[in-house]
TORFI-613629 format. One record per residue (C-alpha): x, y, z; residue number from 1; residue in one letter. Coordinates in pm, 1 decimal. Each point is the difference from the previous one (the first is absolute). Layout:
TORFI-613629
PT        X        Y        Z num residu
PT        X        Y        Z NUM      A
...
//
This chain:
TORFI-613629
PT        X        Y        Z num residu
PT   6428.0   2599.4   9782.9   1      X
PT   -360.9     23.6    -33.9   2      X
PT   -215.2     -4.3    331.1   3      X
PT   -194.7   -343.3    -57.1   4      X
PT   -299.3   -108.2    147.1   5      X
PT   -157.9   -322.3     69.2   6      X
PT   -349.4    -69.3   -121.7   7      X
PT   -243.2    -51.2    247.2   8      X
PT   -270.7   -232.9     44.8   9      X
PT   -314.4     74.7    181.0  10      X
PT   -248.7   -255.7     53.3  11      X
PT   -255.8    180.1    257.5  12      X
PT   -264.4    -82.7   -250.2  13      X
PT    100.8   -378.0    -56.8  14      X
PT   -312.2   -188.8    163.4  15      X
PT   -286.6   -195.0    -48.6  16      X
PT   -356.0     18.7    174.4  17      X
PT    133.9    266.9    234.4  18      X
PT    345.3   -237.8    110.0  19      X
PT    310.0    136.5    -33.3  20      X
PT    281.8   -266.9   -185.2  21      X
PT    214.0     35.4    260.9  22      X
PT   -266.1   -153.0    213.7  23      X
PT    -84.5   -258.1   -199.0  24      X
PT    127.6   -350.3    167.8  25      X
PT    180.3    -86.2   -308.7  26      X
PT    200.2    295.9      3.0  27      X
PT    281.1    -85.2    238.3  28      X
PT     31.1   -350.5   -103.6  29      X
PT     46.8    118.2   -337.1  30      X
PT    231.3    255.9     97.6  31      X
PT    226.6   -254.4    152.1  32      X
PT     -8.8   -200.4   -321.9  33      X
PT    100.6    273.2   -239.1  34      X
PT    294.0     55.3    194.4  35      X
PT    132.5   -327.1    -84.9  36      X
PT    -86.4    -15.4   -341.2  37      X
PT    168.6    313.0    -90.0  38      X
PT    331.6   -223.7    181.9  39      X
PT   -120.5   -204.2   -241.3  40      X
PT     90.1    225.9   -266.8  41      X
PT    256.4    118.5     95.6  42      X
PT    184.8   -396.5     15.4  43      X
PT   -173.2   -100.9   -297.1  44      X
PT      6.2   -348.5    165.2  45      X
PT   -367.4   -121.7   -167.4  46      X
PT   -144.0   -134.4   -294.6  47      X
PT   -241.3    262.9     80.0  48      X
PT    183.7    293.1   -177.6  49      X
PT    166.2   -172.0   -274.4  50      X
PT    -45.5     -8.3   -375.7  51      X
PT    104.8   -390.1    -35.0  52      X
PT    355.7     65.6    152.7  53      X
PT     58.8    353.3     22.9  54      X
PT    -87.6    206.4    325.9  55      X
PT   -201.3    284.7   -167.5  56      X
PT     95.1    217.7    278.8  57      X
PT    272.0    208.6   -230.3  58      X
PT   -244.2    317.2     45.4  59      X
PT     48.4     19.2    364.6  60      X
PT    325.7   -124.1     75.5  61      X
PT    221.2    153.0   -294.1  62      X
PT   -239.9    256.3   -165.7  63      X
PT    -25.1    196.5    275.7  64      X
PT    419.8    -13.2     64.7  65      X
PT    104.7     71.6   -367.0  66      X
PT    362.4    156.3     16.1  67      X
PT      7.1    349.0   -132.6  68      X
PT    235.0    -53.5   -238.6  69      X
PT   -205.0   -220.1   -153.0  70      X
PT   -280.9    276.2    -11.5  71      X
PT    235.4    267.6    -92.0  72      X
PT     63.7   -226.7   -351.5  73      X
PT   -372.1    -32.4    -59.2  74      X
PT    -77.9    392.0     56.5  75      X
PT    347.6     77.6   -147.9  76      X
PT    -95.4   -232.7   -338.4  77      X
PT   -397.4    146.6     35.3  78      X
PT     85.1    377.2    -49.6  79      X
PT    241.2    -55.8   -257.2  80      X
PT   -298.3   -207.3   -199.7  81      X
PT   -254.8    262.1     96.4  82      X
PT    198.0    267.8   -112.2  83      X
PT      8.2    -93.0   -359.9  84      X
PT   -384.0   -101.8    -65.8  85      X
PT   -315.0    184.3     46.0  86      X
PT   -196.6   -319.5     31.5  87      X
PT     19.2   -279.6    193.1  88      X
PT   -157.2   -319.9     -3.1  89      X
PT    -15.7   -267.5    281.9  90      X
PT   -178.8   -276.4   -163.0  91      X
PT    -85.2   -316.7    292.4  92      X
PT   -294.0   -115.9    159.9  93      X
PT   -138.9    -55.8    345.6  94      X
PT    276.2     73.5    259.6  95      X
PT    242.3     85.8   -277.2  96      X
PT   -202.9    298.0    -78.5  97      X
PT   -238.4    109.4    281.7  98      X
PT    240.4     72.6    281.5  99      X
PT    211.3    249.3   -254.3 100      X
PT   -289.6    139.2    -96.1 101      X
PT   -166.7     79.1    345.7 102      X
PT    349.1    145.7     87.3 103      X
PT     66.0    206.0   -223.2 104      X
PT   -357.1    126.8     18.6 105      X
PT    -14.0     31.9    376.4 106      X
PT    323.0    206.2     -9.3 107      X
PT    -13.2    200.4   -296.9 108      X
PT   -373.4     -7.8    -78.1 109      X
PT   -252.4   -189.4   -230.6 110      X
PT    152.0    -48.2   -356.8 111      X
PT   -335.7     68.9   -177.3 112      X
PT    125.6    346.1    110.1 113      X
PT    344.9     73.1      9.4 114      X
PT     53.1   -156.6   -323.1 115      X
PT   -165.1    279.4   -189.4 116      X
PT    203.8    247.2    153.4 117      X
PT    274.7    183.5   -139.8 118      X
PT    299.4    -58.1    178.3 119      X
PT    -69.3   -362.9     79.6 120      X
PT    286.8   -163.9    -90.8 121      X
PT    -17.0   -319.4    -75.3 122      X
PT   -365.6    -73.6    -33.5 123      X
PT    -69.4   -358.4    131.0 124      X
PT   -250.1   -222.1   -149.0 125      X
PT    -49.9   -355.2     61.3 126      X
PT    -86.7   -325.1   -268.9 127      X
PT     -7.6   -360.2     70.2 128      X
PT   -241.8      5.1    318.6 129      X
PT   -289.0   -109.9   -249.6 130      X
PT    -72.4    -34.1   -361.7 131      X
PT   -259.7    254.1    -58.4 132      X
PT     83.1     77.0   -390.3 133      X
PT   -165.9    402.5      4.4 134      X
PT    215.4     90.0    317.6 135      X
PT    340.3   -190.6   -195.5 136      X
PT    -68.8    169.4   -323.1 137      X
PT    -59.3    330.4    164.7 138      X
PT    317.0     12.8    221.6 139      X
PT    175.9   -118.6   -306.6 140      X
PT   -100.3    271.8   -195.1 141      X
PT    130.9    229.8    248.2 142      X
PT    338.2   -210.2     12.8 143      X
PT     17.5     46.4   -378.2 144      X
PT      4.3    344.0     16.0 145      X
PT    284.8     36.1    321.2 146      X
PT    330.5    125.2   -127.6 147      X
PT    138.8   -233.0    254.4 148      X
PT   -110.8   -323.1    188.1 149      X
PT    131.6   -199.8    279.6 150      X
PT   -160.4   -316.5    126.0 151      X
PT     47.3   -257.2    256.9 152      X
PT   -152.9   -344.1    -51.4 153      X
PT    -29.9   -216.7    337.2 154      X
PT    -78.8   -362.2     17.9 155      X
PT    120.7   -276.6    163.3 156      X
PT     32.7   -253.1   -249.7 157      X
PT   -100.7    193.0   -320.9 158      X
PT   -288.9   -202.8    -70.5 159      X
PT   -307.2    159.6    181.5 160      X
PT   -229.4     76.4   -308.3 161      X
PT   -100.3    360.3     89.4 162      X
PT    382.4    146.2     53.9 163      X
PT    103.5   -200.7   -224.4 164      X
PT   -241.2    116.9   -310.5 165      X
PT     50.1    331.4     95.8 166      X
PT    384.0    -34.2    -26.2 167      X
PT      0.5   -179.6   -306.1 168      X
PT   -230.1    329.0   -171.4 169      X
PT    226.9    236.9    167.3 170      X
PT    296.0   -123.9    -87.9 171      X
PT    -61.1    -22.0   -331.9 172      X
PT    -98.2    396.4     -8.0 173      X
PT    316.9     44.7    130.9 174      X
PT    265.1   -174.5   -199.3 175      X
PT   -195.6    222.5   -316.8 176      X
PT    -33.6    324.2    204.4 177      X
PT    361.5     -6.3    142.5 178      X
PT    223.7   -291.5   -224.7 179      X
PT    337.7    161.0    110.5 180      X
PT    -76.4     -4.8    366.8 181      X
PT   -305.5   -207.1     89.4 182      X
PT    177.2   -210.6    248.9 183      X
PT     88.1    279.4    211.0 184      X
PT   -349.0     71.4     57.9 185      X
PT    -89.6   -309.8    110.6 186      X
PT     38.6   -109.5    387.5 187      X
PT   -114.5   -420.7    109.2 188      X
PT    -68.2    -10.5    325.1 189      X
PT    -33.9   -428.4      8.5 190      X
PT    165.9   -329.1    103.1 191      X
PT    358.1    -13.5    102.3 192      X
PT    104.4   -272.7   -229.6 193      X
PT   -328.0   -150.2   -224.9 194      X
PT   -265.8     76.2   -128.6 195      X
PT   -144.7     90.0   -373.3 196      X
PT     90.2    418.5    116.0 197      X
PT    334.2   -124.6    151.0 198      X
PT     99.6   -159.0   -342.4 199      X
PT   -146.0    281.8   -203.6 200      X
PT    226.0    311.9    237.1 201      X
PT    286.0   -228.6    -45.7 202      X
PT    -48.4    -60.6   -436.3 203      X
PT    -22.4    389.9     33.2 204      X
PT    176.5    215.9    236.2 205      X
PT   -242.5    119.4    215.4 206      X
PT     46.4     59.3    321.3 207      X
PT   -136.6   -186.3    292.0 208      X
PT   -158.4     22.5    322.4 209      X
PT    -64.7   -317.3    223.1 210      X
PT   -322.8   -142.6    117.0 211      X
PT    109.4   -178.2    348.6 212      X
PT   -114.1   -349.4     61.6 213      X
PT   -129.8     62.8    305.6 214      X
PT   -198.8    297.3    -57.5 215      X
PT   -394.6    -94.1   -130.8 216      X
PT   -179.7    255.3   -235.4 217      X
PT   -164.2    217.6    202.3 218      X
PT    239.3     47.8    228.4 219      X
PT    266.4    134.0   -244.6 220      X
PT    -60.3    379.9     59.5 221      X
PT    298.6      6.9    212.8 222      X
PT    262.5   -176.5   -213.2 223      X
PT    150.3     69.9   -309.8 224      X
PT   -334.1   -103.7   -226.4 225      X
PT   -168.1    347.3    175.5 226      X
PT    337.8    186.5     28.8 227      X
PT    124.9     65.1   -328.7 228      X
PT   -292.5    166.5   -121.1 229      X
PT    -78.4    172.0    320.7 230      X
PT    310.4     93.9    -67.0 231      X
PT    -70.6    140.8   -346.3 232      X
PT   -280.4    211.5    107.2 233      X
PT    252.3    219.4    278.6 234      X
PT   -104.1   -228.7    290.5 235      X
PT    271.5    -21.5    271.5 236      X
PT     92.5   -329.4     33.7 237      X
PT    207.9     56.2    337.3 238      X
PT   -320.0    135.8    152.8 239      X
PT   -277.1   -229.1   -131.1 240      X
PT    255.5   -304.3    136.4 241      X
PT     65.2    172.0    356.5 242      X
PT   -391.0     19.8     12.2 243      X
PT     14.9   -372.6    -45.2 244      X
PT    273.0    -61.3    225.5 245      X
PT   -182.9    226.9    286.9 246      X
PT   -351.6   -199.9    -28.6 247      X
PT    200.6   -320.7      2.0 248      X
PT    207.9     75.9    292.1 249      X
PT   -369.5    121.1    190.6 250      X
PT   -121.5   -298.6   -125.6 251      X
PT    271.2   -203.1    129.8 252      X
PT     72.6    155.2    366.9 253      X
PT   -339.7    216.3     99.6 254      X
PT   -156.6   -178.0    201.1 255      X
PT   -367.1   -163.8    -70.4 256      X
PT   -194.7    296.1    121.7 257      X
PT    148.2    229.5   -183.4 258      X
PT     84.7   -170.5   -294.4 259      X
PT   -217.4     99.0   -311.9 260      X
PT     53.8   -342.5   -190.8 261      X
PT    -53.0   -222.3    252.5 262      X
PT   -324.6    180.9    139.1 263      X
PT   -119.6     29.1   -340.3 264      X
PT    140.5   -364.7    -96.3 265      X
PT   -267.8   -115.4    329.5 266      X
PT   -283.6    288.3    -66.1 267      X
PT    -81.1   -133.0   -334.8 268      X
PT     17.8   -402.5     86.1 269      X
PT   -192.7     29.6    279.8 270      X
PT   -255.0    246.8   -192.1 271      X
PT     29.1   -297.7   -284.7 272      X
PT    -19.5   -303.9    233.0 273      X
PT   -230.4     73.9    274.0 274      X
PT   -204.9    356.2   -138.9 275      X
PT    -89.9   -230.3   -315.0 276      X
PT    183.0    332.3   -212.3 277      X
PT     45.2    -94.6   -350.9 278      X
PT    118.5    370.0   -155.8 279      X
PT    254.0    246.8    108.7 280      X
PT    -89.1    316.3   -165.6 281      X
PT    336.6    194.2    -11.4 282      X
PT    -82.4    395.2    -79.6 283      X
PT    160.4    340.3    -34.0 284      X
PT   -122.2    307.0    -90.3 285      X
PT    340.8    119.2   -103.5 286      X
PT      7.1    -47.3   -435.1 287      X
PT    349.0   -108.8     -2.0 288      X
PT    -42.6   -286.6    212.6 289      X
PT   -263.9   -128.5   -181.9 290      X
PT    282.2   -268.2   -166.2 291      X
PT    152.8   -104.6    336.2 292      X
PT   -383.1   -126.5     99.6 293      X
PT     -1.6   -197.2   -366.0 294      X
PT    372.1   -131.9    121.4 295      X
PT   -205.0    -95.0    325.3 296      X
PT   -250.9   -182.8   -192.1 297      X
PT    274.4   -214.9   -163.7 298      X
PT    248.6   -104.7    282.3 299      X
PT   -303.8    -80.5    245.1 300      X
PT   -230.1   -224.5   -232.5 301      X
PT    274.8   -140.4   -188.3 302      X
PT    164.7    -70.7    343.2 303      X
PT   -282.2   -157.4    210.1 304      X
PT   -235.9   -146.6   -260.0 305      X
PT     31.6   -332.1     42.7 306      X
PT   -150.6   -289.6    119.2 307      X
PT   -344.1    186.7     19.1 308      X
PT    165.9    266.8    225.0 309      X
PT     34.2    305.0      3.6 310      X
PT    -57.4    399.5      9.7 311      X
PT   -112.9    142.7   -341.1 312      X
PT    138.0    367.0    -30.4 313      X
PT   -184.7    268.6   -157.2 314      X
PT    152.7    348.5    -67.8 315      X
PT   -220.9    308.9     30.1 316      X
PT     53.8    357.8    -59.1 317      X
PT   -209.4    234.1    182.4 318      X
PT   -142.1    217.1      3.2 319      X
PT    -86.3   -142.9   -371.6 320      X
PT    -77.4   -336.0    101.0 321      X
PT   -194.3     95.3    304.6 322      X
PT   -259.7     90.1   -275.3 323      X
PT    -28.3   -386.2   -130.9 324      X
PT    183.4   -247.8    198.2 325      X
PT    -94.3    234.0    326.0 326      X
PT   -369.7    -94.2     44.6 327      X
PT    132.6   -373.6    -19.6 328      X
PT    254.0     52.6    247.2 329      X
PT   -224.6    194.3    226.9 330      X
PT   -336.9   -249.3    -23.1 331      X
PT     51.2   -235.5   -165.0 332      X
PT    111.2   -396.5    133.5 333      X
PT    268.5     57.2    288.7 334      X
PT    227.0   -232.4   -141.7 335      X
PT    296.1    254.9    -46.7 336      X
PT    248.6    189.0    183.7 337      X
PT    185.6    328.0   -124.7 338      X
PT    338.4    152.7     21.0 339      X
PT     81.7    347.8    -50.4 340      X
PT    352.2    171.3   -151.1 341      X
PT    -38.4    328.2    152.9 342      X
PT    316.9    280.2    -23.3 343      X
PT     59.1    258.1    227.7 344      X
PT    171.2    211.8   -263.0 345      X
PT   -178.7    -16.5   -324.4 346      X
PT    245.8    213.1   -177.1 347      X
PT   -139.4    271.3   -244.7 348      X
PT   -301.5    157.3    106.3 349      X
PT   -232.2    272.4    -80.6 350      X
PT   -240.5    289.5    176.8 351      X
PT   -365.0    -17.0   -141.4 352      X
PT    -96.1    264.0   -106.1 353      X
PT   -438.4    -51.0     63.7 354      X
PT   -181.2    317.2    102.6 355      X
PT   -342.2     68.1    -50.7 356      X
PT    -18.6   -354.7   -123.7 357      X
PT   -153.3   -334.9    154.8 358      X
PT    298.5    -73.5    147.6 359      X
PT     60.5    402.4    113.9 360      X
PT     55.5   -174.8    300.5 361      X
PT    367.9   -136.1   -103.5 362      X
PT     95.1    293.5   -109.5 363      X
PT    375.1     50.7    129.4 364      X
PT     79.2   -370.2     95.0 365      X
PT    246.9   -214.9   -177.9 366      X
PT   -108.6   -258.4   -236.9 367      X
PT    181.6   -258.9    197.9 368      X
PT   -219.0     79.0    341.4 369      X
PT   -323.6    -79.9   -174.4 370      X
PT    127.2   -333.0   -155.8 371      X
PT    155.0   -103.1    317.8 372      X
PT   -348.3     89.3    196.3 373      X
PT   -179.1   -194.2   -315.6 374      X
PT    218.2   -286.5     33.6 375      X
PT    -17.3    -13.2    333.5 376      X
PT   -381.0    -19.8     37.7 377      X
PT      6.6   -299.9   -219.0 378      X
PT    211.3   -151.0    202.3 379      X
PT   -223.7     58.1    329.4 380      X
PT   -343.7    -35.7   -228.2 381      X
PT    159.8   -334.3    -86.9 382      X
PT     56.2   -110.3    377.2 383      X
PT   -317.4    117.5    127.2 384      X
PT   -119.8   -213.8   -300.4 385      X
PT    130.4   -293.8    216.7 386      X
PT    336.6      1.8   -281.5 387      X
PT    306.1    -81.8    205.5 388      X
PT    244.9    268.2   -107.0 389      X
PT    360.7    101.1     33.0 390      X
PT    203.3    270.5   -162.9 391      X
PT    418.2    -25.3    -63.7 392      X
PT     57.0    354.9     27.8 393      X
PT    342.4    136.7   -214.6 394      X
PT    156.4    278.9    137.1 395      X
PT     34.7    116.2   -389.2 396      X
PT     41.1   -120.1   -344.2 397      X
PT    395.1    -45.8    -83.0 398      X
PT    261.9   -327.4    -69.9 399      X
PT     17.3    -59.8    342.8 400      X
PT   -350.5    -38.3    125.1 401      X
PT   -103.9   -220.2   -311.4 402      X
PT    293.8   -220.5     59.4 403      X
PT   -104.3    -42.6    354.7 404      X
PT   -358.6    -18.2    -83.2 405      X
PT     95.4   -291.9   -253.2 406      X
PT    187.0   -166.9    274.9 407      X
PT   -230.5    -16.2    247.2 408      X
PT   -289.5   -109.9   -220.5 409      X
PT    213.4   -305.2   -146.6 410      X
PT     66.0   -103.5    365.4 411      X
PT   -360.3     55.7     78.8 412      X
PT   -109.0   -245.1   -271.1 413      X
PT    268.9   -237.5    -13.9 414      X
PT    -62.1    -73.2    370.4 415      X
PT   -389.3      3.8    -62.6 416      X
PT     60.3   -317.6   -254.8 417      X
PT    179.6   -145.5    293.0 418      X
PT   -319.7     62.7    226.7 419      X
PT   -177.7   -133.4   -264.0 420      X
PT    172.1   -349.9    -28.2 421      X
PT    108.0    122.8   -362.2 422      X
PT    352.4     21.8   -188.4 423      X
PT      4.9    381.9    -65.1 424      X
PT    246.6    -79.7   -264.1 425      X
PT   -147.4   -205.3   -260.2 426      X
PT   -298.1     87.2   -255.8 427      X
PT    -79.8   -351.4   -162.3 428      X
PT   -383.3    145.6    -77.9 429      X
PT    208.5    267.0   -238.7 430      X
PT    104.2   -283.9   -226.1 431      X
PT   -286.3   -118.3    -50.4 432      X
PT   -182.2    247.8   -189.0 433      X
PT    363.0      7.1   -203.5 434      X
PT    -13.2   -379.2   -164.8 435      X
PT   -380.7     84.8   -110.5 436      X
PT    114.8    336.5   -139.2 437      X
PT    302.7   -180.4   -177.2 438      X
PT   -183.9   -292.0   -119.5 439      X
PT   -293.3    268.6   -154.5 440      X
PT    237.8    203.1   -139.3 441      X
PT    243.2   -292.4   -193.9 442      X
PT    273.3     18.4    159.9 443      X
PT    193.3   -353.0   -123.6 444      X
PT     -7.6   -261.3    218.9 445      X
PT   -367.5     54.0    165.6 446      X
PT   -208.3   -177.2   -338.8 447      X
PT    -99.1   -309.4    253.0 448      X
PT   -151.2    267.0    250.9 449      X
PT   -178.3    171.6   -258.1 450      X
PT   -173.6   -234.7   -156.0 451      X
PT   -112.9   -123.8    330.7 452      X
PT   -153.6    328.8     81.9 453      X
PT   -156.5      6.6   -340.7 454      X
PT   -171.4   -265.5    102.2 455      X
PT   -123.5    141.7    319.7 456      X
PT   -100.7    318.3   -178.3 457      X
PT   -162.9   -175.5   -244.5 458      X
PT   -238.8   -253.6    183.6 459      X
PT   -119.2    387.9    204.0 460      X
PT   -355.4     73.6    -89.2 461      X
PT    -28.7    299.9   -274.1 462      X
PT   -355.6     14.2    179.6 463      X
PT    215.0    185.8    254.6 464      X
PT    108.8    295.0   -273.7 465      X
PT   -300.8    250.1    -28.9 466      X
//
């Protein structure tokens, strides 16, 4: 068995005008009332984390406890299916797509790259997570031109436009590419009963994965809408769940000062509610991380923003970003806060090789020293800067650790919409930009509401279009 490591949290630079959090007045109080809300979670006794009737705690009390059998099927059923295509496509959007993405990239390393090289088998691409026709009809042509292609559709209820599109063109390619076989290829991950994909599997033979009940969008990573095509890509399932089910257990028993989620969970409130902080940058300077800070940016907006509350989260990749984004972050309004994903063990690494040049000076060091020091300055540049900063540092980049990290940050914001007087659970603000979508794009059933904006658009000024 591997020798795991938690990930640690350090927070000596979390403070404003020169205090400290933990001497902030608010802190203890607080402390004392994240302890009971995560009780609260763990009863599911409260309107508060329910989607109408259903306790949408499924992610921390069952995810994280998944028998192995049950994740010896899923890996068993994955390698068979990866073993006879050389591309794979996970079409889903928003939580059905970003947490296998930032897995597999975390662990393995950025697809951009490993999918041109040789021996990567399957190559992993992903449709459905937006409409963009140039990036469809590009991946497509690649698709066309792959001797052999799996793909796993997930979606709830089938009827999400983006997945759904993208299902409906990929399908179709495959029934012509492969008519003996097509359904073979073809994993739903959806509802456990209805649905428009339920009814469509069932019509055709393929084979399904559920979406539970009680398990929102975003945090899905950890049950079996993430694991089958984690799964697919060589991830191991037993160790990305036992990362889960350490953080949880931490989560559950540590107590509060040395518990990462609920010091975070109070860190950020308080830096929200009495610091007036309106941002949460979340960085890394380590490439294949850079999709676990766009999963950030999803669960904590899509979690908290509500009821004119809460944290907006803005990914940044340095040292790239500290050229752009950096001069805002350093001087500009201090209305932001900043997290940090550092790792201990990087993974590969290289000398550099720089005598007699500019940088003669680095001759002999690893690449991974000067990135770390880089990185690091930021971070302290930031603070002096009067930017409250903290850093989750990952002992390295493997199943585990991202299963922990995932974890932790899911009890971190879950209990933050609690602080907040929010239900972590629900999106309703997501729906809304849905019905105007549907109604624009003629979807039966929406002619009232698109007349009536009609209207609207039509009594605008075209003084207004220059």
């Amino acid at each position: 068995m591997p020798n795991h490591q938690p990930i640690k949290l350090d927070y000596r630079h979390f403070a404003c005008e020169g205090k400290h959090i933990s001497r902030h007045p608010q802190f203890e109080e607080t402390a004392k009332k994240i302890t009971n809300l995560q009780q609260l979670l763990l009863t599911g006794d409260d309107p508060m984390i329910k989607d109408k009737e259903v306790v949408m705690t499924g992610w921390k009390t069952e995810s994280p406890y998944v028998a192995d059998t049950a994740l010896e099927e899923i890996q068993a059923t994955a390698k068979n299916f990866a073993s006879q295509i050389d591309d794979f496509v996970s079409i889903g959007i928003g939580g059905s797509y970003l947490g296998v993405q930032a897995t597999i990239e975390a662990v393995k390393g950025s697809l951009s790259i490993i999918n041109l090289l040789p021996r990567t088998k399957p190559r992993v691409f992903f449709l459905g997570n937006h409409m963009d026709p140039n990036y469809t009809v590009r991946v497509m042509e690649i698709l066309q031109r792959s001797s052999s292609v799996g793909v796993n559709v997930i979606s709830k209820s089938g009827g999400t436009v983006e997945p759904a599109i993208a299902f409906a063109i990929i399908e179709r390619m495959m029934e012509r590419k492969f008519p003996k076989n097509s359904a073979e290829k073809i994993i739903v991950t959806t509802d456990k009963d209805k649905g428009a994909l339920k009814k469509l599997a069932n019509e055709k033979g393929y084979k399904t994965y559920v979406v539970p009940d009680n398990v929102g969008g975003r945090y899905s990573v950890t049950c079996p809408v993430g694991l089958f095509g984690l799964a697919v890509a060589g991830i191991d399932l037993k160790e990305f769940i036992a990362g889960t089910r350490f953080a949880e257990e931490q989560t559950r028993n540590n107590p509060f000062e040395k518990n990462a989620a609920l010091l975070r969970a109070v860190m950020r409130f308080i830096a929200y509610d009495s610091w007036q902080k309106k941002i949460e940058v979340a960085a890394t300077g380590n490439f294949n991380l850079k999709m676990v800070t766009s999963w950030m940016q999803q669960l904590g907006p899509e979690t908290e923003g509500k009821d004119g509350k809460g944290l907006w989260i803005s990914p940044e990749f340095y040292t790239q970003d500290a050229h752009a984004n950096g001069q805002m972050i350093q001087e500009g309004e201090r209305n932001m806060i900043e997290t940090f994903l550092m790792v201990e063990k990087p993974g590969d690494d290289l000398i550099i090789t720089a005598k007699d040049t500019p940088v003669d000076y680095l001759d002999g060091q690893k690449l991974s020293f000067v990135n770390q020091a880089f990185v690091e300055g930021l971070r302290d540049a930031h603070y002096h800067g009067g930017v409250p900063c903290m850093s989750l540092i990952l002992p390295k980049l493997d199943a585990f650790t991202i299963g922990q990290l995932y974890q932790l940050e899911m009890n971190t914001i879950a209990l933050g919409g609690l602080l907040l007087g929010v239900n972590p659970f629900i999106q309703p603000g997501v729906q809304q930009y849905k019905a105007v979508a549907n109604a624009k794009s003629g979807k039966p059933g929406t002619e009232k509401e698109l007349a009536e904006m009609e209207k609207i658009e039509k009594a605008l000024s075209q003084e207004f279009v220059v």
